[in-house]
Structures are given as C-alpha cells and as structure tokens.
C-alpha positions, 0 to 999 in steps of 0.5 A: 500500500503506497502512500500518496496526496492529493489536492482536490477542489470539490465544485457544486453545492459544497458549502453550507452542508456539512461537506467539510465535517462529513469529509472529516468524518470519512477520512478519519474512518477511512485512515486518511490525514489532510486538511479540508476548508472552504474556498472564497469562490464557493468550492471546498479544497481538500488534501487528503493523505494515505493509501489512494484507494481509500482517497477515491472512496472518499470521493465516493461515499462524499457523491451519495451524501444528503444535500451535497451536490458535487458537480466536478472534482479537480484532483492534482498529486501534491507532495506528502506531508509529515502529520498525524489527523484530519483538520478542518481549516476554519 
C-alpha cells in the first residue's frame, strides 16, 4: 500500500452542508490525514493523505451524501506531508 496526496477542489453545492465535517468524518474512518476548508469562490479544497484507494472512496461515499451536490472534482498529486489527523481549516 503506497502512500500518496492529493489536492482536490470539490465544485457544486459544497458549502453550507456539512461537506467539510462529513469529509472529516470519512477520512478519519477511512485512515486518511489532510486538511479540508472552504474556498472564497464557493468550492471546498481538500488534501487528503494515505493509501489512494481509500482517497477515491472518499470521493465516493462524499457523491451519495444528503444535500451535497458535487458537480466536478479537480484532483492534482501534491507532495506528502509529515502529520498525524484530519483538520478542518476554519
């Protein structure tokens, strides 16, 4: 299991949800680390850290949420970070 990061910017009905604590919540189940805040355009962005399987089922289980409405997402590999949690970025 290969460790990777990935930046993702998250489009549509994102803010205002719940997207950012419910993305918590995944990652901390799904064993990823990273950090997620809202954008001042309305989007939300995301870096999620661990095994990339887990990352894309993040991105699953965030489609099928009540009230959020992902209309794109924008996934760009980044560099890994030393850290230890998930943080929301206030």
């Amino acid at each position: 299991m290969e460790t990777v990061r990935k930046r993702i910017i998250f489009s549509g009905r994102v803010q205002g949800v719940g997207f950012r604590w419910k993305c918590s919540v995944l990652a901390d189940s799904l064993r990823l680390t990273g950090t997620v805040r809202n954008l001042y355009d309305g989007r939300v962005e995301a870096e999620l850290q661990g095994d990339e399987g887990a990352i894309y089922e993040l991105i699953s289980r965030m489609k099928q949420q009540r009230f959020i409405d992902i209309t794109d997402c924008d996934i760009k590999n980044i560099p890994l970070k030393d850290e230890r949690g998930f943080t929301i970025i206030e």
